[in-house]
N, C-alpha and C positions, 0 to 999 in steps of 0.2 A: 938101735933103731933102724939102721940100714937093714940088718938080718929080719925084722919083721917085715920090712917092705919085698924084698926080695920075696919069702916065705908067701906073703900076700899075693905078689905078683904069681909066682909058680902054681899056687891055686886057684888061682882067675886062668890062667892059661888052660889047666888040665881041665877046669869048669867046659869053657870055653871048646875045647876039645870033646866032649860029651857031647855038643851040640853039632861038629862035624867041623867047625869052625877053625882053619889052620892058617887061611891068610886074609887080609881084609884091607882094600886099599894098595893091594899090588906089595903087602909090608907081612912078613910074617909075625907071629903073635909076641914069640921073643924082641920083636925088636919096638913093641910098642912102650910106650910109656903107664907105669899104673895107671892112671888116670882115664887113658882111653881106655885101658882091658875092662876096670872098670865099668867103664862107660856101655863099651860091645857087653859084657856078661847082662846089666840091667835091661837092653836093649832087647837081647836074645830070652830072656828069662820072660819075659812080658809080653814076648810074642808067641812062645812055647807053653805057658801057662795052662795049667788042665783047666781051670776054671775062667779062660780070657773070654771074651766076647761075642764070639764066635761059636757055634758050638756047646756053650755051654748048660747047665742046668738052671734055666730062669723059672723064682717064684714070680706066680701071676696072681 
């Protein structure tokens, strides 16, 4: 179970990285806890969204 969280973690990080994203909070992204990387990837995903709010393609 450790190894999937780990595995988890390293692929929120590299996500995370995609987004240019290397430290947050003066903390670098290794030193976060799942939870927050978590938290940052949901956060960055929803503002980078093709289809957010912003910009996008509204039925009228």
């Amino acid at each position: 179970m450790k190894n999937n969280k780990e595995k988890r973690r390293q692929k929120l990080i590299n996500l995370l990285v995609l987004f240019n994203v290397y430290k947050k909070d003066d903390k670098q992204l290794y030193e976060m806890t799942l939870a927050r990387l978590e938290y940052e990837y949901s956060r960055y995903k929803l503002q980078n969204h093709p289809h957010g709010e912003f910009g996008s393609i509204q039925w009228v």
